[in-house]
N, CA, C and O atoms as a CHARMM CRD file, in Angstrom:
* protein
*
  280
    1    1 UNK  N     14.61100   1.60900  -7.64100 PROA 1      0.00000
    2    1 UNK  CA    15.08300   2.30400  -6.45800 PROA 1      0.00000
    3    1 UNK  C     13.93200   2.37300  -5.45200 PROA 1      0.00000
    4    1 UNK  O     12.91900   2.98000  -5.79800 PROA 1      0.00000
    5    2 UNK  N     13.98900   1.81600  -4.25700 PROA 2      0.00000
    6    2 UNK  CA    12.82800   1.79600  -3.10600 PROA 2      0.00000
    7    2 UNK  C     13.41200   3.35100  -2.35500 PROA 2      0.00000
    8    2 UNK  O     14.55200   3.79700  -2.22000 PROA 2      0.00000
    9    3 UNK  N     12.25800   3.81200  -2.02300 PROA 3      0.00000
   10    3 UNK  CA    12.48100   5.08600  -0.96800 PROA 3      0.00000
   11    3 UNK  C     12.01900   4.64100   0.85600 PROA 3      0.00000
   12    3 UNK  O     11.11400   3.86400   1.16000 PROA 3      0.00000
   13    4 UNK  N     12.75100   5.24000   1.64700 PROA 4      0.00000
   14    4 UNK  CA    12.26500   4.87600   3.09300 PROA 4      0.00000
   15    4 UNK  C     11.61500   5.87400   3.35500 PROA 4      0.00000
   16    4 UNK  O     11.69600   7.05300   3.00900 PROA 4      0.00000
   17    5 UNK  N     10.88400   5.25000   4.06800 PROA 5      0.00000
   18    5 UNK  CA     9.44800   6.12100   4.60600 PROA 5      0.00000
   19    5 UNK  C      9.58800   5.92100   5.79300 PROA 5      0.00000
   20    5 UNK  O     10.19700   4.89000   6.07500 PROA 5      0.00000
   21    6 UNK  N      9.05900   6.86200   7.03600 PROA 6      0.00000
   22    6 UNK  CA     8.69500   6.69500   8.32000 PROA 6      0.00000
   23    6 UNK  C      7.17800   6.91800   8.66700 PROA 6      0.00000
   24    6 UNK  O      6.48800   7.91100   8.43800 PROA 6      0.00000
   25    7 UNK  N      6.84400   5.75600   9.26700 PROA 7      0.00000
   26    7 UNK  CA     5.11200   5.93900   9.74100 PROA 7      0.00000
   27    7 UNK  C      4.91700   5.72200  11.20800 PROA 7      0.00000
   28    7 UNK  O      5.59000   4.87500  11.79500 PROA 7      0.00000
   29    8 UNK  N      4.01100   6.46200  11.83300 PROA 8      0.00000
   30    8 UNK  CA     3.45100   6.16600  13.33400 PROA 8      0.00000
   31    8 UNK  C      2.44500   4.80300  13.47000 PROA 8      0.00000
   32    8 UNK  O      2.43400   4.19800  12.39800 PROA 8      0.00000
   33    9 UNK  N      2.05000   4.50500  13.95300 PROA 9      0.00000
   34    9 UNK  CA     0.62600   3.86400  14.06900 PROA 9      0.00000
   35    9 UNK  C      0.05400   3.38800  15.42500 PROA 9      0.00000
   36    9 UNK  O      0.72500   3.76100  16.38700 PROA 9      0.00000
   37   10 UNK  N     -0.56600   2.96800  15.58800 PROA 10     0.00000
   38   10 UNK  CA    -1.32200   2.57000  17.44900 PROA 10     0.00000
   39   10 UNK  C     -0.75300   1.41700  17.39700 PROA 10     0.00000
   40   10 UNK  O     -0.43800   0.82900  16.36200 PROA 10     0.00000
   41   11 UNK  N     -0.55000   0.93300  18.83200 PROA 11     0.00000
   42   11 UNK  CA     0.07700   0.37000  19.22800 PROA 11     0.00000
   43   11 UNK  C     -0.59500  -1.18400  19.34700 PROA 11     0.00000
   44   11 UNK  O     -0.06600  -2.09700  19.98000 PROA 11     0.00000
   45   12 UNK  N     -1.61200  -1.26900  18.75500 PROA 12     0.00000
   46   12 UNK  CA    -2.60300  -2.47200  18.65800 PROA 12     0.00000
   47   12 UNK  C     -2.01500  -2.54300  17.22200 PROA 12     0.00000
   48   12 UNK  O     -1.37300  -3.52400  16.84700 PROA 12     0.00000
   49   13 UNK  N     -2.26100  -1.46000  16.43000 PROA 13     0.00000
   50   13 UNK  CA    -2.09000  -1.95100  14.69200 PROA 13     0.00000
   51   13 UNK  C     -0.72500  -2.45900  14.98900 PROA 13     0.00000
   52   13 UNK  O     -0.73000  -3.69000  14.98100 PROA 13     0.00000
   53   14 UNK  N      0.15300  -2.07800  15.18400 PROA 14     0.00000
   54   14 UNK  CA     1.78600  -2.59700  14.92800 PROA 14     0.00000
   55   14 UNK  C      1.75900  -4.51000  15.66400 PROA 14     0.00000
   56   14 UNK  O      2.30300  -5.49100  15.15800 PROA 14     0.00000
   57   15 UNK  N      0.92700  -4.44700  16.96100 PROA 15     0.00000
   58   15 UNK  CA     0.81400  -5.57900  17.36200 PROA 15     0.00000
   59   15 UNK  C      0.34700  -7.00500  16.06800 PROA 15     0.00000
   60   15 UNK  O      0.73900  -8.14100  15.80100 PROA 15     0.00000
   61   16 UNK  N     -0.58000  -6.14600  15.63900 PROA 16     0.00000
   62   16 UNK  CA    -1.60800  -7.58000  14.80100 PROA 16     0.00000
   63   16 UNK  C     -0.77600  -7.49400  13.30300 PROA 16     0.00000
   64   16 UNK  O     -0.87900  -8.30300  12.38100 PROA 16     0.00000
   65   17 UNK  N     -0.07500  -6.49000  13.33800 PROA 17     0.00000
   66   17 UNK  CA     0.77100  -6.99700  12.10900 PROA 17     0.00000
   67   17 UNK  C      2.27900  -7.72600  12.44500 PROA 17     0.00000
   68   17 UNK  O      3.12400  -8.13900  11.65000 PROA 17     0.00000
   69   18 UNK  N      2.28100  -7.72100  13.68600 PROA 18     0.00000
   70   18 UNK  CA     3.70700  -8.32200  14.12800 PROA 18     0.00000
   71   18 UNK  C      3.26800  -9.72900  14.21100 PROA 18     0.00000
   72   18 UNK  O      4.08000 -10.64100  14.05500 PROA 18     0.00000
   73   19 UNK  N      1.96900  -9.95300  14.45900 PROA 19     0.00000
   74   19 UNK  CA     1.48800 -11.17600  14.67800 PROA 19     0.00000
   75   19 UNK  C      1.50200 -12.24600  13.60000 PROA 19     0.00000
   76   19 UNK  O      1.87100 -13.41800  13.67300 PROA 19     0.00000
   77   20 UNK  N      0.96300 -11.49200  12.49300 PROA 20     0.00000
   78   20 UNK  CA     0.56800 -11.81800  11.06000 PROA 20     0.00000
   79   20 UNK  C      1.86200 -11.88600  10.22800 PROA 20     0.00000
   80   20 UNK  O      1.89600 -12.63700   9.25300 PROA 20     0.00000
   81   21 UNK  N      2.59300 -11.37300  10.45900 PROA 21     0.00000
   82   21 UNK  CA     3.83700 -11.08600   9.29000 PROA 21     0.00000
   83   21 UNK  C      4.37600 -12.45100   9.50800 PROA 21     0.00000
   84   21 UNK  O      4.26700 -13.34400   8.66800 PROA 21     0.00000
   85   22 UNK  N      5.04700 -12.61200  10.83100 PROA 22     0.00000
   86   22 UNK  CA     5.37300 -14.09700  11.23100 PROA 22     0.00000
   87   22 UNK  C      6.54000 -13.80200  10.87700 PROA 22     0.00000
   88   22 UNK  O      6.91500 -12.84700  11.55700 PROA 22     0.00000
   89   23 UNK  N      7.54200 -14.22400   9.94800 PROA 23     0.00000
   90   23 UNK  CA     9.37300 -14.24700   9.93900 PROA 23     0.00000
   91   23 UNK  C      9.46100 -13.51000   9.01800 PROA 23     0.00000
   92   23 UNK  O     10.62000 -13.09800   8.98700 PROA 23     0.00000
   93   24 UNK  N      8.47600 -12.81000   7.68000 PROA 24     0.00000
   94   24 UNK  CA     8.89600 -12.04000   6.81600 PROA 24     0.00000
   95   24 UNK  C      9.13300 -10.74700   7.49600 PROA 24     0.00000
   96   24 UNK  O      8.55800 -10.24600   8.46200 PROA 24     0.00000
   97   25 UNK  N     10.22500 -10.27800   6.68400 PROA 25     0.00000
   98   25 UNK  CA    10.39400  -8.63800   7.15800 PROA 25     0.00000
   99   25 UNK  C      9.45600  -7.67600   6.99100 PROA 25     0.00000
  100   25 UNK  O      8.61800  -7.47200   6.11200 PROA 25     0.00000
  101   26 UNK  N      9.84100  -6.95000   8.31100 PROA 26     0.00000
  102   26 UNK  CA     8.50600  -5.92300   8.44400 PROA 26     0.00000
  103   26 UNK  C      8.07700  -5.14300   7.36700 PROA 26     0.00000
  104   26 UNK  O      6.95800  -5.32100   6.88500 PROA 26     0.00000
  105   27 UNK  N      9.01200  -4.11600   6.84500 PROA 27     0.00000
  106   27 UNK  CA     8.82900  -3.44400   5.37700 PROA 27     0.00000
  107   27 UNK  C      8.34400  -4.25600   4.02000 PROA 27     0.00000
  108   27 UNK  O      7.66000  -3.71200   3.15300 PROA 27     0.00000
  109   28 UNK  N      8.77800  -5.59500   3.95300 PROA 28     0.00000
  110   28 UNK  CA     8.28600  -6.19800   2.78000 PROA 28     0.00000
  111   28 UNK  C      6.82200  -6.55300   2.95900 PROA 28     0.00000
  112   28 UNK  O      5.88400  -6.36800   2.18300 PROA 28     0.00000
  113   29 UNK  N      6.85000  -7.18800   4.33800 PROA 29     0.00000
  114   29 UNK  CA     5.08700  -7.03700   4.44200 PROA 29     0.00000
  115   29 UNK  C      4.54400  -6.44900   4.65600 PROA 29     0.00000
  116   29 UNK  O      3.43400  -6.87900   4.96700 PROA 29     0.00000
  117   30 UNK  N      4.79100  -4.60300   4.72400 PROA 30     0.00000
  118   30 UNK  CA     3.92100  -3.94800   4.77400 PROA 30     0.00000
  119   30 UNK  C      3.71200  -3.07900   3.93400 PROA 30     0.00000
  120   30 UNK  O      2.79600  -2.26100   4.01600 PROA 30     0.00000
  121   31 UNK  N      4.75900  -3.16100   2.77100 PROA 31     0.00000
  122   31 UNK  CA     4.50000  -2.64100   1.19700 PROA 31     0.00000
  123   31 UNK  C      3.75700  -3.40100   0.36000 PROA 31     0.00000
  124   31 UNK  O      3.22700  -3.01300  -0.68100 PROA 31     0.00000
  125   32 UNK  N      3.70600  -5.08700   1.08100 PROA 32     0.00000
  126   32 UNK  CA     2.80900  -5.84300   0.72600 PROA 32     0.00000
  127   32 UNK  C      1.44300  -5.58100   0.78800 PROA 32     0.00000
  128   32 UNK  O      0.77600  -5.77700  -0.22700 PROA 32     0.00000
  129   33 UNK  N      0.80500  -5.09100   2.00400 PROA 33     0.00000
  130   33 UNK  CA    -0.13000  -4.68800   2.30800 PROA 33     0.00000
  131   33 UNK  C     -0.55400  -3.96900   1.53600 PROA 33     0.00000
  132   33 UNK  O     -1.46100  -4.32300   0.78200 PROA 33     0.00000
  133   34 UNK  N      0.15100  -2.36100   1.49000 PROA 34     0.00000
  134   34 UNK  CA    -0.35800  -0.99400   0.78300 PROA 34     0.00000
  135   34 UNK  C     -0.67100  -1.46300  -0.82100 PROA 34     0.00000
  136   34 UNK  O     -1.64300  -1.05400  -1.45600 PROA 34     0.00000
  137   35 UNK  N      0.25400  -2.31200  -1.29600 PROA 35     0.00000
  138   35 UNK  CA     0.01100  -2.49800  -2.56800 PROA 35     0.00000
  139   35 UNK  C     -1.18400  -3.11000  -2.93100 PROA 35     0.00000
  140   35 UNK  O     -1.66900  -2.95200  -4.05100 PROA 35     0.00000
  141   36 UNK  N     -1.81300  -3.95400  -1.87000 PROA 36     0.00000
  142   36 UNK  CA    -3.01900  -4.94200  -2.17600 PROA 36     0.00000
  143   36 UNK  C     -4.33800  -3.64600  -1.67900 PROA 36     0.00000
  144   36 UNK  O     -5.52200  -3.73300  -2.00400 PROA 36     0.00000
  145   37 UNK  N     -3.79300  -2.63100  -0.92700 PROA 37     0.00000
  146   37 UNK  CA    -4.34800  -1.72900  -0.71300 PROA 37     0.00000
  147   37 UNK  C     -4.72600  -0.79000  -1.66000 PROA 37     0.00000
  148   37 UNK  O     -5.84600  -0.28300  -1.70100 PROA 37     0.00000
  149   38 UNK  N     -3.74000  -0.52900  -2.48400 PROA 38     0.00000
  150   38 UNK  CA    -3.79300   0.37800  -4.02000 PROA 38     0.00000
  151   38 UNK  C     -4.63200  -0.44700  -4.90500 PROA 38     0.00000
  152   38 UNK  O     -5.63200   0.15800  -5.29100 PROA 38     0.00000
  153   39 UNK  N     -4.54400  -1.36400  -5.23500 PROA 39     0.00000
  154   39 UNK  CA    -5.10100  -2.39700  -6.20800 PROA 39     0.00000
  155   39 UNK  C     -6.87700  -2.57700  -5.77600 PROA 39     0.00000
  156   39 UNK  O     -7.84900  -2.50000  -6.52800 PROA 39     0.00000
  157   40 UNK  N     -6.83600  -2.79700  -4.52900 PROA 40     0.00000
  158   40 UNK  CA    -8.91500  -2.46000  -3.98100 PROA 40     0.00000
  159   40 UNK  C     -9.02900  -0.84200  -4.27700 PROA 40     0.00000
  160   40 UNK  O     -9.83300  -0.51900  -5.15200 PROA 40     0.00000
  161   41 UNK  N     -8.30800   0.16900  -3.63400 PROA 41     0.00000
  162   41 UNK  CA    -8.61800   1.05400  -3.77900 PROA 41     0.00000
  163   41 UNK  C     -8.65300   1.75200  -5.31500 PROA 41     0.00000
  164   41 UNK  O     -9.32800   2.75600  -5.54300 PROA 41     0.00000
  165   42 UNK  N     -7.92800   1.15700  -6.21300 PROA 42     0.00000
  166   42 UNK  CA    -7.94700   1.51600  -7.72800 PROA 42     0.00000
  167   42 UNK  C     -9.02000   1.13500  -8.35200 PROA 42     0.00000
  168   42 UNK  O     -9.66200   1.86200  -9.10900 PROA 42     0.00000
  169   43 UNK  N     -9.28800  -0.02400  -8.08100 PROA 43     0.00000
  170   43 UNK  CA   -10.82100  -1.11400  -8.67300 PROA 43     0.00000
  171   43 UNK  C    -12.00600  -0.55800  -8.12800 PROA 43     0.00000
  172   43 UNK  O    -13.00800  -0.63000  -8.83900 PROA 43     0.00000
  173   44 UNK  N    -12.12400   0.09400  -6.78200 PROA 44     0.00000
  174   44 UNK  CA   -13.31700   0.20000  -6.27000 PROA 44     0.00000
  175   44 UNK  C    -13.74400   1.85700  -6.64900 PROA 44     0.00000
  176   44 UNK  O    -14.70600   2.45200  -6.16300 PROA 44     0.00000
  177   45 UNK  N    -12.75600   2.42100  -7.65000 PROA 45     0.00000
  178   45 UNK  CA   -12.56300   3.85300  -7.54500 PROA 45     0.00000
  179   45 UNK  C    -12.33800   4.07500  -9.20500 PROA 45     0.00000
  180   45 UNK  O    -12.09100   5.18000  -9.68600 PROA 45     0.00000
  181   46 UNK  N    -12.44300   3.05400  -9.85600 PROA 46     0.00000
  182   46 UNK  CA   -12.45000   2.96400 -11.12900 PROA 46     0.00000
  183   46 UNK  C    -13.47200   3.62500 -11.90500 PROA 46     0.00000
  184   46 UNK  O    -14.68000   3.55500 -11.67800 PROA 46     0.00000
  185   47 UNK  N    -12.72700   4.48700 -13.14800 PROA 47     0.00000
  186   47 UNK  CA   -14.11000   5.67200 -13.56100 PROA 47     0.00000
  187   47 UNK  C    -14.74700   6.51100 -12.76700 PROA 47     0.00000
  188   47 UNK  O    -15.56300   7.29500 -13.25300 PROA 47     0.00000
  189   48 UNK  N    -14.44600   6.48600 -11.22500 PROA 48     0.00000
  190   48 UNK  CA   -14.62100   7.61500 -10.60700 PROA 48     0.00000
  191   48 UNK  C    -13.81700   8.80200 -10.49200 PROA 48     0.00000
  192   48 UNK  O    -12.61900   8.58300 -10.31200 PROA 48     0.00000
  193   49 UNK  N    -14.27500  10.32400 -10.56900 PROA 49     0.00000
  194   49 UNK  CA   -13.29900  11.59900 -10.96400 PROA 49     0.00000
  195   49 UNK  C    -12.68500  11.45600  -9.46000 PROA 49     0.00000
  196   49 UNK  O    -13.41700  11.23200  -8.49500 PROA 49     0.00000
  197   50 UNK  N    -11.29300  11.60400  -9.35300 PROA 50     0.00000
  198   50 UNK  CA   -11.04700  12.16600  -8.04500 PROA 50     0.00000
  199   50 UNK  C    -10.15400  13.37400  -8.44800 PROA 50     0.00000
  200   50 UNK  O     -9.36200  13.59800  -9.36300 PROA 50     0.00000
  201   51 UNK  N    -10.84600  14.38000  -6.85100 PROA 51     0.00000
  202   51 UNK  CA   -10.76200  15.48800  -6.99300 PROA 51     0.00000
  203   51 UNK  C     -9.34500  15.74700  -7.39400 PROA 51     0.00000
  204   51 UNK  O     -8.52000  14.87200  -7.13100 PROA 51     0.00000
  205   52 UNK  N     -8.88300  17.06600  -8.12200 PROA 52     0.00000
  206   52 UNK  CA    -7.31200  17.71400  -8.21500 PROA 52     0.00000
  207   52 UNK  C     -6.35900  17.70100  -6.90300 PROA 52     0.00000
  208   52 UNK  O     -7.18400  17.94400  -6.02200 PROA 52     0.00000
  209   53 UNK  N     -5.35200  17.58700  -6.38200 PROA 53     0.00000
  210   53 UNK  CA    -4.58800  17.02300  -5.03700 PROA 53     0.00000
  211   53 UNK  C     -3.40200  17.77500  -5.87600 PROA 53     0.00000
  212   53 UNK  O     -3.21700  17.80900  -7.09300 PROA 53     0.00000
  213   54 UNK  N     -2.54200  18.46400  -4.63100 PROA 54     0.00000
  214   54 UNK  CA    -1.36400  19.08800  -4.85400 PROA 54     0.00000
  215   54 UNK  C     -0.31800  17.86800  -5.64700 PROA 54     0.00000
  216   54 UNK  O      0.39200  18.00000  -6.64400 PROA 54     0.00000
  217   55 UNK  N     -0.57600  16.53300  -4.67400 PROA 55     0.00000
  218   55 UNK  CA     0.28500  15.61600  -5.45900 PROA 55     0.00000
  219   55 UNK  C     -0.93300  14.44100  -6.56600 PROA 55     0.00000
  220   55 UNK  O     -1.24100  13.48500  -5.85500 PROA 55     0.00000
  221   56 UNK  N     -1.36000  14.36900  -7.46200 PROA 56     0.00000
  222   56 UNK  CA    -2.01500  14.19500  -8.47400 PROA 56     0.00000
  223   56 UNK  C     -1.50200  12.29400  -8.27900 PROA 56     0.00000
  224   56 UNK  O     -0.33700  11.91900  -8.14000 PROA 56     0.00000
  225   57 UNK  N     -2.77700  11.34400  -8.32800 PROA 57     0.00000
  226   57 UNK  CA    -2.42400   9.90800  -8.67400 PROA 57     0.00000
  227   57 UNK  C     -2.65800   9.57900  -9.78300 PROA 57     0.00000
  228   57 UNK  O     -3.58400   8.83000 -10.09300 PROA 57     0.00000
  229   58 UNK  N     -2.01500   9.98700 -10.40600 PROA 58     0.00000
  230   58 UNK  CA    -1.18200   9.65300 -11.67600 PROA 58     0.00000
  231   58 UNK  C     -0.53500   8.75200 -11.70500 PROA 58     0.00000
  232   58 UNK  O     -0.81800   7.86800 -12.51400 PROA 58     0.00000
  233   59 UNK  N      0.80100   8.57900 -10.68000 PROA 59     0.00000
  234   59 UNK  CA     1.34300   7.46800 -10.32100 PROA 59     0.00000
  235   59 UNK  C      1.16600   6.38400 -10.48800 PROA 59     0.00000
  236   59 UNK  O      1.96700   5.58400 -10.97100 PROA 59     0.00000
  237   60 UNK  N     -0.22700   6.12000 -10.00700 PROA 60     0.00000
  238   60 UNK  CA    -0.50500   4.51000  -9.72900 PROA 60     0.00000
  239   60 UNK  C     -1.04300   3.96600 -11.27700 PROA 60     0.00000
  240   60 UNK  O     -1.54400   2.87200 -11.54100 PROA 60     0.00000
  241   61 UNK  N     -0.80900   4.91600 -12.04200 PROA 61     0.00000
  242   61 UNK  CA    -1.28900   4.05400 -13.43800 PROA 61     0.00000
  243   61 UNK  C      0.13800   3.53800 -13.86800 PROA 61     0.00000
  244   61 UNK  O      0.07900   2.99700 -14.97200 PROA 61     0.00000
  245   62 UNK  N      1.73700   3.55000 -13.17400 PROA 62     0.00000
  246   62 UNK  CA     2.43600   2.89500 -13.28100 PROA 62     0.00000
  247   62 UNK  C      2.85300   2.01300 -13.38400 PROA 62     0.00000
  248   62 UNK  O      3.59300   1.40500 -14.15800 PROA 62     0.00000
  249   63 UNK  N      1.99600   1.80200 -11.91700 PROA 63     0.00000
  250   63 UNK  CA     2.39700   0.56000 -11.19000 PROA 63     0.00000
  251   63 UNK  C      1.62800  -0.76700 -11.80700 PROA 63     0.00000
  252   63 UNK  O      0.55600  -0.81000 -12.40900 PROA 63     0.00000
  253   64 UNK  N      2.62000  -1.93400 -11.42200 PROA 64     0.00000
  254   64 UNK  CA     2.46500  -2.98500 -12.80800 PROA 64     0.00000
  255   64 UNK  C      1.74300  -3.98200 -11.11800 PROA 64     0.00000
  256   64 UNK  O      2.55500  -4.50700 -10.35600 PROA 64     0.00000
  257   65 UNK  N      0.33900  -4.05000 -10.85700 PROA 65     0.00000
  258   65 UNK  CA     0.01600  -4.30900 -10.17100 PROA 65     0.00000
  259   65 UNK  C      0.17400  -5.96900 -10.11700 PROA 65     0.00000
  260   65 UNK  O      0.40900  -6.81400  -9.25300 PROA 65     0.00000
  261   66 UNK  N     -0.12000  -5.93600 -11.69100 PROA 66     0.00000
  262   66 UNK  CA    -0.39200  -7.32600 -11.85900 PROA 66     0.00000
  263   66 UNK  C      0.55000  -8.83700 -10.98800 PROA 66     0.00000
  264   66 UNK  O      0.22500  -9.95700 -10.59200 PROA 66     0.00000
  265   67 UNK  N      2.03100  -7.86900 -11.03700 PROA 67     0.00000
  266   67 UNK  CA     3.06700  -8.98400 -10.52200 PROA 67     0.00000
  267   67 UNK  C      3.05100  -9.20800  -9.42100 PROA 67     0.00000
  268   67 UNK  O      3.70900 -10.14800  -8.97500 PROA 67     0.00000
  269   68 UNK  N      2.21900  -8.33500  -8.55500 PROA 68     0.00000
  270   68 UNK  CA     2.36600  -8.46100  -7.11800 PROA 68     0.00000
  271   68 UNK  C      1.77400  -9.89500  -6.51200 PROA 68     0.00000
  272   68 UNK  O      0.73500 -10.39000  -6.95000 PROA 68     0.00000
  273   69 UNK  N      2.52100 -10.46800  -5.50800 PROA 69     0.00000
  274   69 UNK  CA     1.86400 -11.91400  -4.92600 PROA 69     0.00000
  275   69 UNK  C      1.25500 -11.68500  -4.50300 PROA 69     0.00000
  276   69 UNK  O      1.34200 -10.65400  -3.83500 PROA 69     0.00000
  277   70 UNK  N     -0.20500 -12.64500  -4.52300 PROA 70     0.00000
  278   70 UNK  CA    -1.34700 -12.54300  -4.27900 PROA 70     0.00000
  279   70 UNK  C     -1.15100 -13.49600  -2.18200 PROA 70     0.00000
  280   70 UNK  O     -2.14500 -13.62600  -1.46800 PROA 70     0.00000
């Protein structure tokens, strides 16, 4: 089950990803993104404590990173 999300962003960022995406759909390439985003940010943050957060990332030890296209 995918959930919809709504995001703002500047009006340059939305440009250079409209640029880059090219004919894929906007949402697929930009869950594309976050995910390659989770995957640096998991590796580079690995064995490091992060602090307690009302919503806890826990989560991302779910996620089956591995399948994602590179």
């Amino acid at each position: 089950m995918k959930h919809n999300i709504s995001i703002t962003m500047d009006q340059k960022l939305f440009r250079e990803l409209e640029n880059i995406r090219g004919r894929e759909k906007r949402s697929t390439f930009i869950e594309h993104l976050i995910v390659l985003g989770l995957k640096t940010y998991v590796n580079k943050n690995e064995g490091i404590e992060v602090k307690q957060r009302k919503a806890p990332l826990t989560f991302l030890s779910t996620l089956d990173l591995s399948q994602t296209k590179q």
